[in-house]
C-alpha positions in Angstrom: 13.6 5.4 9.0 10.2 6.5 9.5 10.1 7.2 13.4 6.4 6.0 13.7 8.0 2.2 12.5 11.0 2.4 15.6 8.4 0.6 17.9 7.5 -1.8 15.0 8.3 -5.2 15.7 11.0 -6.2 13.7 9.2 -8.4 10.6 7.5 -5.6 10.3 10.4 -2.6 10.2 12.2 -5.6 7.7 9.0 -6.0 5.0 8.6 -2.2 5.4 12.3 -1.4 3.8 12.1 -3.9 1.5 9.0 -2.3 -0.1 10.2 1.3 0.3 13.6 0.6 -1.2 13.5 -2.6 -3.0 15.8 -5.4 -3.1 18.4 -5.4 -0.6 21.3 -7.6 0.5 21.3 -8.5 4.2 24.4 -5.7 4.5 22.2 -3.3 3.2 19.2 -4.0 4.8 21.2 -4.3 8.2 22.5 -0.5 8.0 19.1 0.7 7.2 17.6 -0.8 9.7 20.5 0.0 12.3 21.5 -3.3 13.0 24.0 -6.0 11.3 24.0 -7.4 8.3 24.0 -11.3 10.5 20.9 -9.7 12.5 18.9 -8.8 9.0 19.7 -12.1 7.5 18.3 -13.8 10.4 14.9 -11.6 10.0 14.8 -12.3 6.1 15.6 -16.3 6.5 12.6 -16.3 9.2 10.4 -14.1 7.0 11.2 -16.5 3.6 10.0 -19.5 6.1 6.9 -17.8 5.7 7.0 -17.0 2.1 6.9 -13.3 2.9 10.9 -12.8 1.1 12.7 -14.4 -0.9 16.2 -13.8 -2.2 17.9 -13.9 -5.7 21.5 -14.1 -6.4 22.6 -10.9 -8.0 26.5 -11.2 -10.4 28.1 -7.8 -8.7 32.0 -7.5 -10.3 34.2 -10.3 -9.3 33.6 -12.8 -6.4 30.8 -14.9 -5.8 27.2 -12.9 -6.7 25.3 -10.7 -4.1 22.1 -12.3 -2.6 19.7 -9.3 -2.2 16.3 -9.9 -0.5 12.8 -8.9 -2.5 9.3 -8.9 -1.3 7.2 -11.7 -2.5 3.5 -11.9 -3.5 2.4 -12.9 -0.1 4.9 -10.1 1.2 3.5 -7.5 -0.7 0.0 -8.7 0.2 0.7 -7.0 3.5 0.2 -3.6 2.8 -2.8 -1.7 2.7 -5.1 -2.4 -0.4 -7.8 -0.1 0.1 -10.5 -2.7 -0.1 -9.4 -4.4 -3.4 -11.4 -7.0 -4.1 -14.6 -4.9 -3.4 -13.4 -2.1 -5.8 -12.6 -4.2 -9.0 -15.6 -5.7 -8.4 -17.5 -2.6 -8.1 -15.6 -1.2 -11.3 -16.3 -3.7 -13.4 -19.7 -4.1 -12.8 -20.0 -0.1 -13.4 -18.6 -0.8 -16.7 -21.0 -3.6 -17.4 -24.1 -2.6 -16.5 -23.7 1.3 -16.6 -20.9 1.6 -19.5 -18.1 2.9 -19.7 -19.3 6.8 -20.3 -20.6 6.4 -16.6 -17.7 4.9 -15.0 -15.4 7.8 -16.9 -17.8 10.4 -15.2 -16.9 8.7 -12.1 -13.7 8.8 -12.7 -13.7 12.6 -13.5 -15.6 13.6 -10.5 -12.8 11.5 -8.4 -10.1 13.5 -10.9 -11.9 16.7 -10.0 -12.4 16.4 -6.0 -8.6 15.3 -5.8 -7.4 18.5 -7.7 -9.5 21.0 -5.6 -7.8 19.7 -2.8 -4.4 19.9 -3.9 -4.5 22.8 -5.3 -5.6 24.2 -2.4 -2.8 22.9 -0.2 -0.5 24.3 -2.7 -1.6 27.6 -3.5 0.5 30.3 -3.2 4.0 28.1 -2.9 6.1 29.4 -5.3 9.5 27.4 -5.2 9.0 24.3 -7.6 10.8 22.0 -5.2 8.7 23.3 -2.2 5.7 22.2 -3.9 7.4 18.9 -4.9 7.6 18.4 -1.3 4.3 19.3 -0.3 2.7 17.2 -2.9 4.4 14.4 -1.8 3.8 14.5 1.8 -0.1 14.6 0.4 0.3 11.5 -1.3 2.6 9.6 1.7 -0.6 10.3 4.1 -2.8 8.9 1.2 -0.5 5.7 1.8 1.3 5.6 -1.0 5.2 5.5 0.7 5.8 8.9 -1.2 9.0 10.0 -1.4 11.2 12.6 -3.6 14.4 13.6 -4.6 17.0 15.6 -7.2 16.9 12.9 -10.5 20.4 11.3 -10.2 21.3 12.8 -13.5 20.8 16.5 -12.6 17.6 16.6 -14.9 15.4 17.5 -12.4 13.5 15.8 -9.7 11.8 12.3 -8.6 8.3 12.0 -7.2 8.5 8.0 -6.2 5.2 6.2 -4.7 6.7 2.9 -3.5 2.9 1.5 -3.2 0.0 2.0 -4.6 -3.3 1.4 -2.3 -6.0 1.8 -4.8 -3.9 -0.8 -7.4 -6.4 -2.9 -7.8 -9.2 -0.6 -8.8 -6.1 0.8 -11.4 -6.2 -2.5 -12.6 -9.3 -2.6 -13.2 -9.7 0.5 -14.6 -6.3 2.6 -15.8 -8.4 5.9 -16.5 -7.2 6.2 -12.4 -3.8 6.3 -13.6 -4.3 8.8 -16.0 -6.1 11.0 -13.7 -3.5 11.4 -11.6 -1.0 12.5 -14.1 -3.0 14.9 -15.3 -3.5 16.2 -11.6 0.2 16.2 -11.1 0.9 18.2 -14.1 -1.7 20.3 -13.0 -1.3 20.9 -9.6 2.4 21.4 -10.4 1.8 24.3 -12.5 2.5 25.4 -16.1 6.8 25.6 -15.2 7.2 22.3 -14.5 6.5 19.0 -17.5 5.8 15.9 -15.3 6.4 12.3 -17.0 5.9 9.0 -15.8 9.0 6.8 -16.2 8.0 3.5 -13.6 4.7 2.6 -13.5 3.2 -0.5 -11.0 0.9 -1.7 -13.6 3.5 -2.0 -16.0 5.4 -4.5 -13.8 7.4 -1.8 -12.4 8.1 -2.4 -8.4 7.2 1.5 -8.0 5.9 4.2 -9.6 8.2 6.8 -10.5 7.5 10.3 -11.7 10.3 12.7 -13.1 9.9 16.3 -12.7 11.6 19.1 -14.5 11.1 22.8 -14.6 11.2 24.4 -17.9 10.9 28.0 -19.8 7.8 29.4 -21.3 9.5 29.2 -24.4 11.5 26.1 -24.4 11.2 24.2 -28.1 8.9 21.3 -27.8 7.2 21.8 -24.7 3.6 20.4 -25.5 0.7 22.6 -23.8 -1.3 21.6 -21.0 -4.4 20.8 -23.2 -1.9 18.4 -24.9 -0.6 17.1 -21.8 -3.4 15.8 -20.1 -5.1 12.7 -21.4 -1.8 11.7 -22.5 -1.5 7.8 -21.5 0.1 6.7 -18.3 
């Protein structure tokens, strides 16, 4: 666990996993959290008095089905937003008034700004996992939970971003989403491909990203003038 959430009170620590990992059984959540699984359950049945969790019944092999424990609306309502209701307003009334040609300059000069300064955190790292990591610590101050890992099935890595603070302005406008794509793939470099596979705005509970390094020559590899653009 993050060490800045040990002096967290405990609702806190509790809605904090949930949204980093997902659904959880009380068992699960009570290891995580270094506690039981009787101590967690407690936490989640006094969180769902408040509507902030809320549990479904999951069929896992044989025996009666898992209950595992999932954020609700309310719940999720709790983190950062970065001003949301302010932003899709402002959006949409860019796009109204302006057009759309303005708020895509906009959008480009936010694109622009947000590559400068990656790029220059990450110049000069060589290893593809090193900058992996450093791209993701970028994005966990940014407050998006960031987090990464090797992809399960060897292909690669994960970049995951367990919230996403400017959501509603991606709702309002999903050029956002595509800019940061392109920046990843960019920032990345021209070894790695970059592809989103979980995506909020889709109904997703995260946004995932997988990462794989490949050769200058490898069949089908589309160029980095194809790449970006390409929808989230």
């Amino acid at each position: 666990m993050d060490p800045a959430l040990k002096s967290r009170p405990v609702a806190d620590r509790v809605l904090h996993a949930l949204k980093r990992h997902g659904p959880l059984t009380a068992a699960e959540l009570g290891e995580r959290l270094g506690t039981t699984g009787e101590a967690a359950r407690q936490q989640l049945l006094k969180l769902a008095a408040e509507h902030l969790v809320e549990a479904t019944a999951e069929p896992k092999g044989v025996g009666r089905p898992a209950q595992t424990w999932h954020l609700t609306d309310t719940g999720n309502g709790r983190f950062p937003d970065a001003h949301a209701n302010l932003t899709a307003d402002l959006l949409r009334t860019i796009r109204t008034t302006l057009g759309q040609p303005t708020l895509d300059l906009l959008i480009a000069a936010r694109e622009a700004e947000t590559r400068k300064i990656y790029e220059a955190d990450l110049k000069g790292i060589e290893p593809v996992e090193v900058r992996i990591a450093r791209l993701t610590e970028m994005r966990a101050r940014e407050g998006y939970m960031a987090e990464w890992r090797r992809a399960e099935d060897g292909r690669g890595w994960l970049l995951i971003e367990n919230h996403c603070p400017i959501c509603a302005a991606a709702t309002a406008c999903q050029g956002f989403c595509r800019a940061e794509l392109d920046i990843f793939r960019d920032v990345l470099g021209p070894d790695v491909t970059v592809a989103r596979e979980e995506h909020i705005l889709m109904g997703a509970r995260r946004c995932a990203y997988r990462i794989e390094e490949v050769g200058d020559k490898q069949p089908g590899r589309r160029s980095r003038k194809g790449a970006r653009g390409d929808p989230g």
